[in-house]
C-alpha positions in Angstrom: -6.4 -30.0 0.9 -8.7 -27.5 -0.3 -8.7 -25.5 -3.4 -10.1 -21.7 -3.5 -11.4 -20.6 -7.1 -12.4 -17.1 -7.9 -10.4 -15.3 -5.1 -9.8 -11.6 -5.6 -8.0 -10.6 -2.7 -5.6 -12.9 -0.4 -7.4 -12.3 3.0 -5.2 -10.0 5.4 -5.3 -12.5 8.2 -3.6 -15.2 6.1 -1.1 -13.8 7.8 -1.9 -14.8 11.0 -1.8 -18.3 10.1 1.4 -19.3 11.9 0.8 -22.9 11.5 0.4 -22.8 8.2 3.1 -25.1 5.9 1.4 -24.5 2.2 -0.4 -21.8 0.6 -1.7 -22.5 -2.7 -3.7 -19.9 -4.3 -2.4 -20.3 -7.6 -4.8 -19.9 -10.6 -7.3 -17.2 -9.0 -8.0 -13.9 -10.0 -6.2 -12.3 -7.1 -6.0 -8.5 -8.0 -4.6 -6.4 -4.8 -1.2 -6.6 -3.7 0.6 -9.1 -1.1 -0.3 -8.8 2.3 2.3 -8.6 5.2 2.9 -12.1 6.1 4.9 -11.6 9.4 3.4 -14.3 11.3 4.1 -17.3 8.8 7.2 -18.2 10.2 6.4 -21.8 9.6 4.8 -21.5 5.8 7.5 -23.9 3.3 5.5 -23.6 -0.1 4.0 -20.1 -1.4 2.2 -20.6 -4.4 0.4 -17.6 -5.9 1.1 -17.8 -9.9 -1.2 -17.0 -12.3 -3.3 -14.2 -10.8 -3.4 -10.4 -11.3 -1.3 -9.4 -8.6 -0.3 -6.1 -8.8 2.6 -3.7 -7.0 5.9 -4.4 -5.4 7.4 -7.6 -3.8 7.6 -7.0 -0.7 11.2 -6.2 0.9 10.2 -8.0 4.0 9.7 -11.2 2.4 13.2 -12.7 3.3 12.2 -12.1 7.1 8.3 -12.3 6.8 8.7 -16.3 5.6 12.5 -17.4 6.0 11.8 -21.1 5.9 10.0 -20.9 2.2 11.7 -23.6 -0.1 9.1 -22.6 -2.9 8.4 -19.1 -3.6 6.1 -19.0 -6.9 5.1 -15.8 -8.1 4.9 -16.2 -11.9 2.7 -14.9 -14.2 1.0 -11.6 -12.3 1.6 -8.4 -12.5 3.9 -7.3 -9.8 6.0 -4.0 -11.0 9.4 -3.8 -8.7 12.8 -4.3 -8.2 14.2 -7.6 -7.2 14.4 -6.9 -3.6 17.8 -7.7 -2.0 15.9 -9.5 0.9 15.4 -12.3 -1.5 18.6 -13.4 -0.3 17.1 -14.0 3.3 14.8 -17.1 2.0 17.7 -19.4 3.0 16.5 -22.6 2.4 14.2 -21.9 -0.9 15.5 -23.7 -3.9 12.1 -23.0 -6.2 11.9 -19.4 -7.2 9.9 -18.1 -10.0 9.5 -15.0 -10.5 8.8 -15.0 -14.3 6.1 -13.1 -16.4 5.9 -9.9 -14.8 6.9 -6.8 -14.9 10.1 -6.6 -12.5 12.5 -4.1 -13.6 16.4 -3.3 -13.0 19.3 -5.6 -12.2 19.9 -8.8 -10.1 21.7 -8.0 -7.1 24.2 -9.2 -6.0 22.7 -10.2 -2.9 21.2 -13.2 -4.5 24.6 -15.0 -4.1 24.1 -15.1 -0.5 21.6 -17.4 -0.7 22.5 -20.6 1.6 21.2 -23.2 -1.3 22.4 -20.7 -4.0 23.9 -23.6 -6.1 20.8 -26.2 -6.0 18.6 -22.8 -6.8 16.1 -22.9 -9.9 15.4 -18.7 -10.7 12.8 -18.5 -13.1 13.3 -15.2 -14.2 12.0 -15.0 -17.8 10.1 -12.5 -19.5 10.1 -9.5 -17.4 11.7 -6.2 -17.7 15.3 -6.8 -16.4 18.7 -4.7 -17.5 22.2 -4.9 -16.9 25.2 -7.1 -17.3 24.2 -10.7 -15.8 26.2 -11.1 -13.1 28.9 -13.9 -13.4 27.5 -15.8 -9.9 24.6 -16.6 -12.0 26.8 -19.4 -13.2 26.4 -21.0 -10.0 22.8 -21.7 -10.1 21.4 -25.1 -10.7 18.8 -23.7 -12.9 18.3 -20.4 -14.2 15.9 -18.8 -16.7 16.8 -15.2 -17.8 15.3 -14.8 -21.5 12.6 -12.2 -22.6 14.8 -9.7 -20.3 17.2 -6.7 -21.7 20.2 -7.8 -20.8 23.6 -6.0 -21.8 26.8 -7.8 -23.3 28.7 -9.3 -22.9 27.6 -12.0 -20.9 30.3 -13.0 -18.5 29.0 -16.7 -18.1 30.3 -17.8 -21.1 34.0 -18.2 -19.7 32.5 -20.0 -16.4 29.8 -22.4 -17.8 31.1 -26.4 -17.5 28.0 -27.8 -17.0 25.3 -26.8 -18.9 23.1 -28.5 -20.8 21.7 -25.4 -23.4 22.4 -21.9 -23.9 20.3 -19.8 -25.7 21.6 -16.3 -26.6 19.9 -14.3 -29.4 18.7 -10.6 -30.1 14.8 -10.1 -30.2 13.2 -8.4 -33.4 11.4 -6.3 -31.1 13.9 -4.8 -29.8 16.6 -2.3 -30.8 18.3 -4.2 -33.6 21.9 -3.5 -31.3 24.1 -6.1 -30.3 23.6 -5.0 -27.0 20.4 -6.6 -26.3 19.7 -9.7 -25.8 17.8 -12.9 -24.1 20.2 -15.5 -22.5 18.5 -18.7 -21.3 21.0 -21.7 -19.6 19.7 -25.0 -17.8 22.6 -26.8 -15.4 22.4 -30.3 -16.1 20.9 -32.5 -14.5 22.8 -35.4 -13.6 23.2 -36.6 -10.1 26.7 -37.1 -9.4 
């Protein structure tokens, strides 16, 4: 293994890597967007937090690398939608997608998701709205605080197995009892 420091750019023939089975260029200073990574078939762990990454993510990625089990994105800059493709990455079971600036609801597309219910969704501290959807209650692991959510939360009636719930209104937003941050860890016990 080899560690790149001080990368600016993820090099567009990365993509043509088709052998490749990890990618970590986590902790860089990667400022350009994600590059098409068609030919990655192979790739299992994608590990790009804590960069500068700006722009969408990408709407191919369900088909570009369908056999990721980690996806980590956390902590850049991308500015999107969650892109219904997520659903495609069938046997990923790490996703974070925390501290951006992703924008808009979850849809409902995530609950497609072959290992929906070992999942861990990081989703924390972007710009998200809505209602969260009641399949969320499904996930092993989910993180949706710092977001804009809308009550009523309709995983209150369906949690029996969690191990904390944080719901609260932020003093920096709209004093309403429509906004808040919701936060929920399945436990976890083997059974």
């Amino acid at each position: 293994q080899r560690r790149v420091h001080g990368l600016r750019a993820i090099p567009p023939t990365v993509g043509d890597m088709f052998r490749l089975l990890k990618l970590d260029l986590s902790d860089n200073k990667i400022e350009h967007p994600l590059p098409a990574l068609t030919r990655m078939t192979r790739l299992r762990t994608l590990l790009l937090q804590r960069n500068h990454i700006p722009g969408p993510i990408p709407t191919t990625i369900g088909t570009d690398v369908p056999n990721l089990h980690t996806l980590d994105l956390s902590h850049n800059a991308l500015v999107s939608t969650l892109p219904a493709s997520l659903a495609r990455l069938n046997q990923t079971y790490l996703l974070h997608l925390n501290h951006n600036r992703l924008h808009g609801t979850i849809p409902d597309a995530l609950q497609e998701m072959t290992l929906f219910q070992r999942l861990r969704l990081h989703l924390q501290f972007n710009e998200l709205t809505g209602i969260i959807p009641s399949f969320m209650a499904n996930i092993r692991e989910v993180y949706l605080n710092g977001n804009n959510w809308t009550c009523p939360v309709p995983l209150y009636n369906s949690i029996y197995d969690a191990q904390f719930i944080v719901c609260h209104a932020y003093p920096q937003v709209a004093p309403t009892p429509g906004k808040l941050s919701f936060e929920r860890q399945r436990s976890q016990r083997w059974q």
